[in-house]
mmCIF file of the N, C-alpha and C atoms, coordinates in Angstrom:
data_MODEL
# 
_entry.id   MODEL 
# 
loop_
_atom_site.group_PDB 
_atom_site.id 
_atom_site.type_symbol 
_atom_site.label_atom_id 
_atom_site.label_alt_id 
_atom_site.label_comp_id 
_atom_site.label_asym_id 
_atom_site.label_entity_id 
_atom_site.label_seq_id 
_atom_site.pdbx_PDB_ins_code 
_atom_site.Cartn_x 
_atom_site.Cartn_y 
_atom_site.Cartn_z 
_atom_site.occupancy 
_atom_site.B_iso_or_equiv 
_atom_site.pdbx_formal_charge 
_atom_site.auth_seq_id 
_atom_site.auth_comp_id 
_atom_site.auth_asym_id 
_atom_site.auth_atom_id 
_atom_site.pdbx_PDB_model_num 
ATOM 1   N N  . UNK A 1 1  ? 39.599 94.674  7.620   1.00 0.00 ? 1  UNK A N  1 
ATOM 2   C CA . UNK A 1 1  ? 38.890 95.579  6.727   1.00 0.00 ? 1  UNK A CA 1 
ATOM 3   C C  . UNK A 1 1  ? 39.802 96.726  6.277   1.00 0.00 ? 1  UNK A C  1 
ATOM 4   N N  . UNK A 1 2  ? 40.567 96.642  6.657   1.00 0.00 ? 2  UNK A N  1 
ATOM 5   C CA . UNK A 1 2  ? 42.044 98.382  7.068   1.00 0.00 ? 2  UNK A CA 1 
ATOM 6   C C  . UNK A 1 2  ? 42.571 98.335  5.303   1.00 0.00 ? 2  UNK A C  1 
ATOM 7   N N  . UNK A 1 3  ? 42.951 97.036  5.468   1.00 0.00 ? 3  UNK A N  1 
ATOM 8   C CA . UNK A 1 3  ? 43.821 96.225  4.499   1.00 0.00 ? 3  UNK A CA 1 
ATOM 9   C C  . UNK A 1 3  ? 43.264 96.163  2.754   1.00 0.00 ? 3  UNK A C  1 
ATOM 10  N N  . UNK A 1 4  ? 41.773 96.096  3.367   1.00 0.00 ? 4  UNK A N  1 
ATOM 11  C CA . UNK A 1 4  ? 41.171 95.531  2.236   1.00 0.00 ? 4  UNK A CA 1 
ATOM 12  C C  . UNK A 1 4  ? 40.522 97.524  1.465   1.00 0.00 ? 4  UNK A C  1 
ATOM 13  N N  . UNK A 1 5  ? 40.329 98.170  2.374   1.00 0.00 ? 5  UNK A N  1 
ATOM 14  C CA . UNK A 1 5  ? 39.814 99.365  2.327   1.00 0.00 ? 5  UNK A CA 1 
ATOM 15  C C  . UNK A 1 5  ? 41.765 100.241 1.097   1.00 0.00 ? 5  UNK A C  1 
ATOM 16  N N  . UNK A 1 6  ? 42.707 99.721  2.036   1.00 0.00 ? 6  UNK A N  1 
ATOM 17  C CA . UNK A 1 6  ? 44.155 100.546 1.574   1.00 0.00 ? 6  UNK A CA 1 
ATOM 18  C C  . UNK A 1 6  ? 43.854 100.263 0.211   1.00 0.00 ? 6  UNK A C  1 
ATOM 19  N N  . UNK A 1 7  ? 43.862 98.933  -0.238  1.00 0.00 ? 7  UNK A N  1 
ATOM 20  C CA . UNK A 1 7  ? 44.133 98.830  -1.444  1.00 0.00 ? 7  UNK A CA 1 
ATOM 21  C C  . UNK A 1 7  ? 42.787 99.341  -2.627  1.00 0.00 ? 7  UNK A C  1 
ATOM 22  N N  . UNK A 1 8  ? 41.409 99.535  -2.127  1.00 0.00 ? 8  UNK A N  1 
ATOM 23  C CA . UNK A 1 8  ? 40.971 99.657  -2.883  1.00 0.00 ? 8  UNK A CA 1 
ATOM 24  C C  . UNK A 1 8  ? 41.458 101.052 -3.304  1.00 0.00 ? 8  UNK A C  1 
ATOM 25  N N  . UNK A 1 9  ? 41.464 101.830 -2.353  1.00 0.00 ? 9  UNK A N  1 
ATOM 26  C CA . UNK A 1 9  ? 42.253 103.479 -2.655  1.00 0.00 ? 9  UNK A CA 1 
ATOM 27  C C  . UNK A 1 9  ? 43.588 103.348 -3.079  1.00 0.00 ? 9  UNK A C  1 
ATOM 28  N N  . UNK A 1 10 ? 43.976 102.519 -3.708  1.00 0.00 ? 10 UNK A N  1 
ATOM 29  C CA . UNK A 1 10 ? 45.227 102.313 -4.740  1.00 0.00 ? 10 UNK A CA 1 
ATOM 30  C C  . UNK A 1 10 ? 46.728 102.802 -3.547  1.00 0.00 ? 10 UNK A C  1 
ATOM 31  N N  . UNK A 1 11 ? 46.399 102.336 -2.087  1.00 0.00 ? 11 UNK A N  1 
ATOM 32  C CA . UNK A 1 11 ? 47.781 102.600 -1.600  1.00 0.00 ? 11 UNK A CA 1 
ATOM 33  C C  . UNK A 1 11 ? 48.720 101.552 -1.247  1.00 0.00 ? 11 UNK A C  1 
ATOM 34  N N  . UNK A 1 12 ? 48.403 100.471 -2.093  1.00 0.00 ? 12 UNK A N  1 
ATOM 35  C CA . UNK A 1 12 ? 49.618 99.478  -2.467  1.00 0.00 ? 12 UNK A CA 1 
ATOM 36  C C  . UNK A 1 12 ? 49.615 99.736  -3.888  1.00 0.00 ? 12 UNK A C  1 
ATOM 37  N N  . UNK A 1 13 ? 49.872 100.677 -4.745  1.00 0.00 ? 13 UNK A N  1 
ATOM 38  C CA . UNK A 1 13 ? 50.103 100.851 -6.367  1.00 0.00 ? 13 UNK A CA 1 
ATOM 39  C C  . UNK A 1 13 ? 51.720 100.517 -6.212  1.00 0.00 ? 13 UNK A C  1 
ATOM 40  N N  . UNK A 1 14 ? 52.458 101.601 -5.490  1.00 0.00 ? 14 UNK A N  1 
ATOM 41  C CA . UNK A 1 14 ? 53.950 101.486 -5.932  1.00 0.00 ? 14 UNK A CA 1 
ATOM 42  C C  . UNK A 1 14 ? 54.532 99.797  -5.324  1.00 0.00 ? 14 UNK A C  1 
ATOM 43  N N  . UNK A 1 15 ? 53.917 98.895  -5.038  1.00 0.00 ? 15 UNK A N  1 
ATOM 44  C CA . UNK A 1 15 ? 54.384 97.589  -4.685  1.00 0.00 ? 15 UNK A CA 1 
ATOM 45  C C  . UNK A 1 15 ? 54.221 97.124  -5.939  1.00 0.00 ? 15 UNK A C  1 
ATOM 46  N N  . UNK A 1 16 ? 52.853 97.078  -6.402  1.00 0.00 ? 16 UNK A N  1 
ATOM 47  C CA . UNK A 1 16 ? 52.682 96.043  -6.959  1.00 0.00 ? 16 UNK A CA 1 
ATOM 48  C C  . UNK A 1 16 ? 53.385 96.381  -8.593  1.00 0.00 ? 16 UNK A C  1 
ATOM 49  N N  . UNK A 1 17 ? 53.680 97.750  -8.710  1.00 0.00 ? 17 UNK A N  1 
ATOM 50  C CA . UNK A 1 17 ? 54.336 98.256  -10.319 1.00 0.00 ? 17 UNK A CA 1 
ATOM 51  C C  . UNK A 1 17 ? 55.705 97.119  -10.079 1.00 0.00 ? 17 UNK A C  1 
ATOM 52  N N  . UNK A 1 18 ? 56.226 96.589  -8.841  1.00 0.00 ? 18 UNK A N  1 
ATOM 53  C CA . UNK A 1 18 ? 57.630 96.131  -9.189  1.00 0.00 ? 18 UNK A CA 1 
ATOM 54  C C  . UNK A 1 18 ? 57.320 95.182  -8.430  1.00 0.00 ? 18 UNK A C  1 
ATOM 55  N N  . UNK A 1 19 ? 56.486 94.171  -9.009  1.00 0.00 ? 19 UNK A N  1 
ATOM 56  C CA . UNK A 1 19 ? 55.890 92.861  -9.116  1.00 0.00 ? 19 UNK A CA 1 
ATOM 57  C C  . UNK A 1 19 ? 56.261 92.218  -9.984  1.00 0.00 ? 19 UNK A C  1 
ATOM 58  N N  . UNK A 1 20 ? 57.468 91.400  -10.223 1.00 0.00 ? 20 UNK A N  1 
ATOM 59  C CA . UNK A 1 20 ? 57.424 90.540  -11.832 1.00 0.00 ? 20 UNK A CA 1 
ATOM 60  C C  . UNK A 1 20 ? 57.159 89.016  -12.087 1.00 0.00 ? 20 UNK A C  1 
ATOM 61  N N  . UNK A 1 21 ? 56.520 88.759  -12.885 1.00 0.00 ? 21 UNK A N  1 
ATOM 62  C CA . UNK A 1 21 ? 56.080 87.272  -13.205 1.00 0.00 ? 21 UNK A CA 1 
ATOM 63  C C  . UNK A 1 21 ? 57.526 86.761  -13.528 1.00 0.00 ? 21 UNK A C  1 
ATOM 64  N N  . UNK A 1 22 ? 58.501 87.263  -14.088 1.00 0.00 ? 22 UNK A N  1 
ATOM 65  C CA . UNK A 1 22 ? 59.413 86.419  -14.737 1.00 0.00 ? 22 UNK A CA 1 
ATOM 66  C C  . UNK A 1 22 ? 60.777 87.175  -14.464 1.00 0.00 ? 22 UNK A C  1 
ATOM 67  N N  . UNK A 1 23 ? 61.800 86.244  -14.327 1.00 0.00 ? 23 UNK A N  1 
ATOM 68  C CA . UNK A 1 23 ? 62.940 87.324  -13.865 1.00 0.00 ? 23 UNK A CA 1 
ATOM 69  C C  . UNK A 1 23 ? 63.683 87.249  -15.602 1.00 0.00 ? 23 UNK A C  1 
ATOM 70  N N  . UNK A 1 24 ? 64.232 88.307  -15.582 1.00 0.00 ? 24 UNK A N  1 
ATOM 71  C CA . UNK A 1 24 ? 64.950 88.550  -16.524 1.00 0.00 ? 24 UNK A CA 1 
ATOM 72  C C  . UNK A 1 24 ? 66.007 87.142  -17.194 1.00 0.00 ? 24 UNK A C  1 
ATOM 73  N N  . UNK A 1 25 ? 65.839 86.980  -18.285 1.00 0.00 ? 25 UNK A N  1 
ATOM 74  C CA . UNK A 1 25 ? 66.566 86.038  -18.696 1.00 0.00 ? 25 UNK A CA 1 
ATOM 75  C C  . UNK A 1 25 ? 66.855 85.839  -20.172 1.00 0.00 ? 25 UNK A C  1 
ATOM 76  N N  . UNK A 1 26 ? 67.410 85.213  -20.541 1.00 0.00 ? 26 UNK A N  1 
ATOM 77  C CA . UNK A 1 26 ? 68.051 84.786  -22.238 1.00 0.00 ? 26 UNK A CA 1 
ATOM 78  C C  . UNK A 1 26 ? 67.482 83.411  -23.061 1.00 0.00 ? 26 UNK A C  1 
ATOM 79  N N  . UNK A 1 27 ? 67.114 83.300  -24.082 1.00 0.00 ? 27 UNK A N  1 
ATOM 80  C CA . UNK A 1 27 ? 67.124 82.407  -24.625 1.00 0.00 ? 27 UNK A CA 1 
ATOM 81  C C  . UNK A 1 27 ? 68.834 82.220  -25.658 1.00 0.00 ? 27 UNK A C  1 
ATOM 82  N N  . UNK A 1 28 ? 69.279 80.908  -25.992 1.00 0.00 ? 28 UNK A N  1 
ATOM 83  C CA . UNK A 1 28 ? 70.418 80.565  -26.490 1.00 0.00 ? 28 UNK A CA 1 
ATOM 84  C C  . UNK A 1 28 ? 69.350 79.304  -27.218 1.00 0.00 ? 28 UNK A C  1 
ATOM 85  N N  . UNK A 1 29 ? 69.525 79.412  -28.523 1.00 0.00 ? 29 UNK A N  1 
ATOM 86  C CA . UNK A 1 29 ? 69.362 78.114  -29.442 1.00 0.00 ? 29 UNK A CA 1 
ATOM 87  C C  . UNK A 1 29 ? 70.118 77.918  -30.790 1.00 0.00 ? 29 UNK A C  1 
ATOM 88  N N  . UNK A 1 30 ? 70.124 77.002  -31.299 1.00 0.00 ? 30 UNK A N  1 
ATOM 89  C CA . UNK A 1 30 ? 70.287 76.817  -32.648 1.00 0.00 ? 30 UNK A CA 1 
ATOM 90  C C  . UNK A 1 30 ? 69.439 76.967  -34.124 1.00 0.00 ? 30 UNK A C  1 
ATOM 91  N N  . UNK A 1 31 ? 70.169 77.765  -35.093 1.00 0.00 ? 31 UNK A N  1 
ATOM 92  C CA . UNK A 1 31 ? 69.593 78.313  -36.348 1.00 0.00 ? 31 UNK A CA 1 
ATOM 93  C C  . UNK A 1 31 ? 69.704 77.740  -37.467 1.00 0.00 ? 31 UNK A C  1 
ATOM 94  N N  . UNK A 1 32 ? 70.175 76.583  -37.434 1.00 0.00 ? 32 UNK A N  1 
ATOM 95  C CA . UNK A 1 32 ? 70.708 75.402  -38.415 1.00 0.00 ? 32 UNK A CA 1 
ATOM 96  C C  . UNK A 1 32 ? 71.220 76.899  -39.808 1.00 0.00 ? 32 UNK A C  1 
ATOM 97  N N  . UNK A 1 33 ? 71.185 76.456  -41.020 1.00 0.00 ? 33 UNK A N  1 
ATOM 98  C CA . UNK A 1 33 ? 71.817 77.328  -41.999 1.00 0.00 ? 33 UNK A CA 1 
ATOM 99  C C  . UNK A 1 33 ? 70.737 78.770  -42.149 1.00 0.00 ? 33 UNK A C  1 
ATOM 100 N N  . UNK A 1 34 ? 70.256 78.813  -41.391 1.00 0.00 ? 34 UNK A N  1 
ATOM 101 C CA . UNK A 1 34 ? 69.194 79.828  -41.577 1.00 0.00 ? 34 UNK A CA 1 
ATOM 102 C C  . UNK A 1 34 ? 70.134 81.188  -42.035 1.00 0.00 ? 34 UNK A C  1 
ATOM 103 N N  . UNK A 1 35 ? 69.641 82.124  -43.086 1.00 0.00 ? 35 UNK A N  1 
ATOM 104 C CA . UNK A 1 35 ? 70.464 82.883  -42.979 1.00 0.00 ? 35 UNK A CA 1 
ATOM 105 C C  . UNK A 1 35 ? 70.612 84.189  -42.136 1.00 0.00 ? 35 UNK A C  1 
ATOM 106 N N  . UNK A 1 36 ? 71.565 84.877  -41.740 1.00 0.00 ? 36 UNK A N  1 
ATOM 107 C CA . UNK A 1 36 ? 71.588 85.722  -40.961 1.00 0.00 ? 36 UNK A CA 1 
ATOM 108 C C  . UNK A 1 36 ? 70.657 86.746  -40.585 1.00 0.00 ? 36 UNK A C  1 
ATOM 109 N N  . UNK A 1 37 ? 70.696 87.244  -41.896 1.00 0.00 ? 37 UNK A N  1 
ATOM 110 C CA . UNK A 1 37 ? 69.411 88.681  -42.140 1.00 0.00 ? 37 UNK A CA 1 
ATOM 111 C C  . UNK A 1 37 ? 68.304 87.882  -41.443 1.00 0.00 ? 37 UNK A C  1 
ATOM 112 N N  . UNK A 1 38 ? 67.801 86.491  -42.022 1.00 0.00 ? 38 UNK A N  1 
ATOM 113 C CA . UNK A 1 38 ? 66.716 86.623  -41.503 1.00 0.00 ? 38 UNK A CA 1 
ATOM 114 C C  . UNK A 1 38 ? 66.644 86.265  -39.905 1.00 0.00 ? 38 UNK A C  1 
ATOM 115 N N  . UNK A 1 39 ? 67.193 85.583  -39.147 1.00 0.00 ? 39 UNK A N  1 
ATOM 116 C CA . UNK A 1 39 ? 67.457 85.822  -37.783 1.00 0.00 ? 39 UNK A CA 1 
ATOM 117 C C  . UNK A 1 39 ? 67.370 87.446  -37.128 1.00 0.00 ? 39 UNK A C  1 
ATOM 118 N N  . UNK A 1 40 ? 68.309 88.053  -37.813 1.00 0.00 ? 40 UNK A N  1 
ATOM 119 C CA . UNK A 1 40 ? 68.116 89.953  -37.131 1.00 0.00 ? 40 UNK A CA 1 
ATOM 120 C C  . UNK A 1 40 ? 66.820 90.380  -37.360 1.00 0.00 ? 40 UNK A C  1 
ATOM 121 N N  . UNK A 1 41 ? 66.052 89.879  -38.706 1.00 0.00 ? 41 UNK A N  1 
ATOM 122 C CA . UNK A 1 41 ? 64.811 90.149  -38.822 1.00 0.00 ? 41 UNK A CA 1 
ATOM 123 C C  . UNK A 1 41 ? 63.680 89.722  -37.854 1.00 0.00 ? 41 UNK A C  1 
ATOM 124 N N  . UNK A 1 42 ? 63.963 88.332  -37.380 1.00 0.00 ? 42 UNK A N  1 
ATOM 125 C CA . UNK A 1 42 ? 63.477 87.688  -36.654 1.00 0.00 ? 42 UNK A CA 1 
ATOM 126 C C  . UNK A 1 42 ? 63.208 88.378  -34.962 1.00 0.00 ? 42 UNK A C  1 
ATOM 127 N N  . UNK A 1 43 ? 64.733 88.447  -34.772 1.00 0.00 ? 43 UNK A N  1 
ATOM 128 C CA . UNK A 1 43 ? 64.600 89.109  -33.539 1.00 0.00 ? 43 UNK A CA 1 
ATOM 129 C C  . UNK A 1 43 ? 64.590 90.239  -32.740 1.00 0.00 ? 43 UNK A C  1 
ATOM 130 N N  . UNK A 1 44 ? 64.638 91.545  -34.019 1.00 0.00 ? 44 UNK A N  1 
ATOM 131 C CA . UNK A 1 44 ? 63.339 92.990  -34.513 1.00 0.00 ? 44 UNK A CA 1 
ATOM 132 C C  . UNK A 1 44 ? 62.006 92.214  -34.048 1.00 0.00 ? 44 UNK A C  1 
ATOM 133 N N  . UNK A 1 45 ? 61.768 91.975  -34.694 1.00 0.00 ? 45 UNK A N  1 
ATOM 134 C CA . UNK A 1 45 ? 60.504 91.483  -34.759 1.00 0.00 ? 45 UNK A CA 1 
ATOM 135 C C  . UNK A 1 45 ? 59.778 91.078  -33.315 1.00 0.00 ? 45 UNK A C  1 
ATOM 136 N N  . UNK A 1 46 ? 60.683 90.300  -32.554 1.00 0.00 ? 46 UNK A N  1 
ATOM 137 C CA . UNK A 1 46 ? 60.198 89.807  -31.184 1.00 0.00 ? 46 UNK A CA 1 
ATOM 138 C C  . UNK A 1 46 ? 60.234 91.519  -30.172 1.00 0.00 ? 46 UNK A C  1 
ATOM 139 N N  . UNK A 1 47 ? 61.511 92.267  -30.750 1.00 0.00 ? 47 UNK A N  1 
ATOM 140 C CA . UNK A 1 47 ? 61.622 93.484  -29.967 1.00 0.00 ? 47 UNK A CA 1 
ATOM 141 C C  . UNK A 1 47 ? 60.323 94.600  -29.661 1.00 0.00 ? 47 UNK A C  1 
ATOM 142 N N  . UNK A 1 48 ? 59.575 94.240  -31.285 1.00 0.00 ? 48 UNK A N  1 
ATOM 143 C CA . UNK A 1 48 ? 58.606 95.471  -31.465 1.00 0.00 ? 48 UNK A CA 1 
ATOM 144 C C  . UNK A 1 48 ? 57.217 95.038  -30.809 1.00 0.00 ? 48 UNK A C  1 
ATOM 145 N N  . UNK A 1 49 ? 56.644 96.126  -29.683 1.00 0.00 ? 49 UNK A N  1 
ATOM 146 C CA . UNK A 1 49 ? 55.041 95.617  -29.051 1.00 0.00 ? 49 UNK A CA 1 
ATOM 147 C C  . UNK A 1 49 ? 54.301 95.056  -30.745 1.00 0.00 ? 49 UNK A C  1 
ATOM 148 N N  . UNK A 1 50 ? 53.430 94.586  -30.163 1.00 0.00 ? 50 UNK A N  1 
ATOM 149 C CA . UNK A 1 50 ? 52.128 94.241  -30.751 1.00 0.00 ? 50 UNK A CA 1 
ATOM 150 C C  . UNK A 1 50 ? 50.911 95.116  -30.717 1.00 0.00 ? 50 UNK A C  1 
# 
C-alpha cells in the first residue's frame, strides 16, 4: 500500500520525466531527384510541434 500511496502523491515524478519510449536515433533514406529546397522544407516541417 506504501508504494501505491508514494506515487499517488507524485513522489516518483522525477523517475518517470526520464522515462523514454524511444532512444535517440536517425533516419538515412533516399530522395530520388527530389529537389533540395523541398527536402529542407520537408524536414522544417517534421522539426516544428503540431
Amino acid at each position: 500500500m506504501k508504494k501505491i500511496d508514494d506515487m499517488r502523491h507524485g513522489r516518483h515524478c522525477v523517475f518517470l520525466m526520464h522515462v523514454h519510449l524511444w532512444s535517440p536515433s536517425y533516419f538515412a533514406g533516399s530522395c530520388g531527384g527530389t529537389p533540395l529546397e523541398t527536402i529542407k522544407q520537408y524536414i522544417q516541417d517534421q522539426e516544428t510541434p503540431h
